[in-house]
N, C-alpha and C positions, 0 to 999 in steps of 0.2 A: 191741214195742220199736222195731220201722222207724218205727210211726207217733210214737212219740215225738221220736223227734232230726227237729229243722227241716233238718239238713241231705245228710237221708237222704229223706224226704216230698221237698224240693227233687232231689235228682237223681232219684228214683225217677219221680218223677211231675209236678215243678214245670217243670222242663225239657223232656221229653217234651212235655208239652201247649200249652206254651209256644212251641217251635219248629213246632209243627203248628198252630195257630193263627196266628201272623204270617208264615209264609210261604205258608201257603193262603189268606189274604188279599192281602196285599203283593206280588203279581208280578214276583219279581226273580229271583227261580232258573228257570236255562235245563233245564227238565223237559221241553220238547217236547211236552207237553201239556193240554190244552184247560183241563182243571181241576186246578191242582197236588196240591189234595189227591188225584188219585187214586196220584200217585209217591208225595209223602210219607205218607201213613196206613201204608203197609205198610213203609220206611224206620224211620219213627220207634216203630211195634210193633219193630224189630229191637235200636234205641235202646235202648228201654227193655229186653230182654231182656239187654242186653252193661251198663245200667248198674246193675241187679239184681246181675248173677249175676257179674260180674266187679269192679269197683268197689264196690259196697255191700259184697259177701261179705269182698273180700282188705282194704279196711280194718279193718271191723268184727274180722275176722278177727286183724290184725296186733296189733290193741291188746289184745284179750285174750289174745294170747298173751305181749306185751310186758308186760305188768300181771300175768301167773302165773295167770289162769283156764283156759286150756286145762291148764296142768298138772295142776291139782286135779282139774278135771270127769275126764281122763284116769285117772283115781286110783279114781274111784270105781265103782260095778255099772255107771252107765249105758256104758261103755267107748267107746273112740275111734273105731270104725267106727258104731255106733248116732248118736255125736254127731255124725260127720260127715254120716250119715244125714237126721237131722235138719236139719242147715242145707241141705241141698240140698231137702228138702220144704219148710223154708221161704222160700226164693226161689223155688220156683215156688207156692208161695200169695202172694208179694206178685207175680207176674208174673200170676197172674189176677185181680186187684186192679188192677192197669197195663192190664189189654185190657177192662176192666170198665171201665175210667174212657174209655179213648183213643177204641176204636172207636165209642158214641157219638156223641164228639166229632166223630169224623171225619164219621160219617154225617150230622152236622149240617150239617157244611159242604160236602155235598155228593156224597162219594165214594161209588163206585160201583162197590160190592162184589162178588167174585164169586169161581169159580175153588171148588178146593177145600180147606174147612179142616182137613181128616183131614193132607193134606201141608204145610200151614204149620204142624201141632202139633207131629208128626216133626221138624220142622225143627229150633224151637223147643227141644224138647227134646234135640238136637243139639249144638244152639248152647250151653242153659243149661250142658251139661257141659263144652266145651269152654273157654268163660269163665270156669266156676266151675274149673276148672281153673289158668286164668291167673291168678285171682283168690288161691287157694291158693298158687300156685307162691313169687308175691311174698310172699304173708304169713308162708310158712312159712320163708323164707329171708333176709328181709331185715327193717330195724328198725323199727316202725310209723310214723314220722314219712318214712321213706325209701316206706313201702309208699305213704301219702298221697298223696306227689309222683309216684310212676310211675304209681299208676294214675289219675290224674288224669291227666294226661300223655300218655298209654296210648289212654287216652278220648277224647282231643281230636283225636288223632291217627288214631284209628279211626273216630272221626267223620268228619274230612276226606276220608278212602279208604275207605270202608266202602259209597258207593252211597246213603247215608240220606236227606241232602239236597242234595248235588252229585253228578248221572246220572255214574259209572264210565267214559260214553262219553266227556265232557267231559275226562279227567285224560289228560297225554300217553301217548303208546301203553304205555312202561318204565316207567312210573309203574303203569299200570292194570293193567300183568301182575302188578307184586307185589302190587298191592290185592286181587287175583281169590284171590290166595293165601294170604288172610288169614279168619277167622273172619267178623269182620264183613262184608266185602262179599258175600262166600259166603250168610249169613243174610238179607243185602239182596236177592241175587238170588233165592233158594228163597221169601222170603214175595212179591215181586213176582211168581214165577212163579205160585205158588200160588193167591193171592188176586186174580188181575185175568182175568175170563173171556176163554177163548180164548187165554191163555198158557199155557208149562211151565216146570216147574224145569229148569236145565240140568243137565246129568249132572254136568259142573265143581263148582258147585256141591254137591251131594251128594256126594260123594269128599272136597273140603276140609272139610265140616263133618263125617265119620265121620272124618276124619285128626286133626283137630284134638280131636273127642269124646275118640278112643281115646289120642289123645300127651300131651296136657295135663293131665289127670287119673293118670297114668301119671308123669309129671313131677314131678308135685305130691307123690305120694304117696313117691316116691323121695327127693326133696329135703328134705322137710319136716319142720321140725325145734319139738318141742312146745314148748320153752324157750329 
């Protein structure tokens, strides 16, 4: 069904590849390093993991609840922890679909992989809940044309303070304390630490993405309203 909508193939994956692709070419972001894809490849795995599981989930999410399918499915044997079940198995089959397609890419261009992937999966799966999280919060509380607008919105905004494609170092000092504090930068720093040899995750890091795992989902399931 993801591969179906053009506009879900574009954020899931049109974008992603897209932004790795003409800034790893085009040297214009201040990375401080030799080969930009080596920042961005591990940024933009982060990308695609917050536009999966936060964005793709909390629209698709909103409209069927807006439209009375979550009512019904809720109605019937498959029940609403199974079905929620479900949509969380399938955003991460289309997140190994997105590091199926990306990390190629990147290795094309150059990056120079390393570090370990057992701690960027952790991460990973961190992050999907935490998102998928935010992603539910909206969907389950607010009306699907409003869901559209925040988390796109949301997205943009996570993108700019998230570490993906502008270095955290770069953003003023009270700007980057609340970034640190946020999912996205947190999943920026764990896969940078993770995947570039001779770095670590910071502890910071891992504290805000089990904060956010454990709060957002927590959130979501309290607020969330099927109709």
């Amino acid at each position: 069904m993801t591969l179906r909508r053009g506009e879900s193939v574009l954020l899931t994956l049109g974008i992603p590849v897209m932004l790795l692709v003409f800034f790893s070419l085009v040297d214009v972001l201040p990375t401080g390093r030799k080969h930009p894809v080596d920042f961005l490849a591990p940024g933009v795995l982060a990308l695609a993991v917050m536009s999966t599981a936060m964005v793709g989930l909390g629209i698709a999410t909103g409209f069927e609840r807006q439209y009375g399918v979550l009512k019904r499915l809720g109605t019937t044997p498959l029940g609403r922890p199974t079905l929620l079940a479900a949509k969380t198995t399938a955003i991460l089959a289309v997140e190994l679909v997105q590091v199926a397609v990306l990390v190629p890419i990147a290795l094309a261009l150059g990056w120079h992989a390393g570090g370990n992937a057992a701690l960027a999966l952790v991460a990973v799966l961190l992050a999907t809940a935490g998102f998928a999280g935010l992603g539910l919060t909206m969907a389950g509380t607010l009306r699907a044309e409003t869901v559209l607008a925040a988390a796109n919105g949301l997205y943009l905004l996570l993108l700019l303070l998230g570490g993906m494609v502008v270095p955290l170092s770069k953003l003023p000092s009270g700007l980057r304390a609340v970034a640190r504090a946020l999912p996205a930068a947190a999943l920026s720093d764990a896969l940078h630490g993770a995947l570039a040899a001779g770095h670590h995750v910071p502890g910071r890091a891992w504290l805000v993405l089990l904060a956010w795992a454990v709060a957002a989902p927590l959130v979501a399931a309290v607020t969330f309203r099927w109709e």
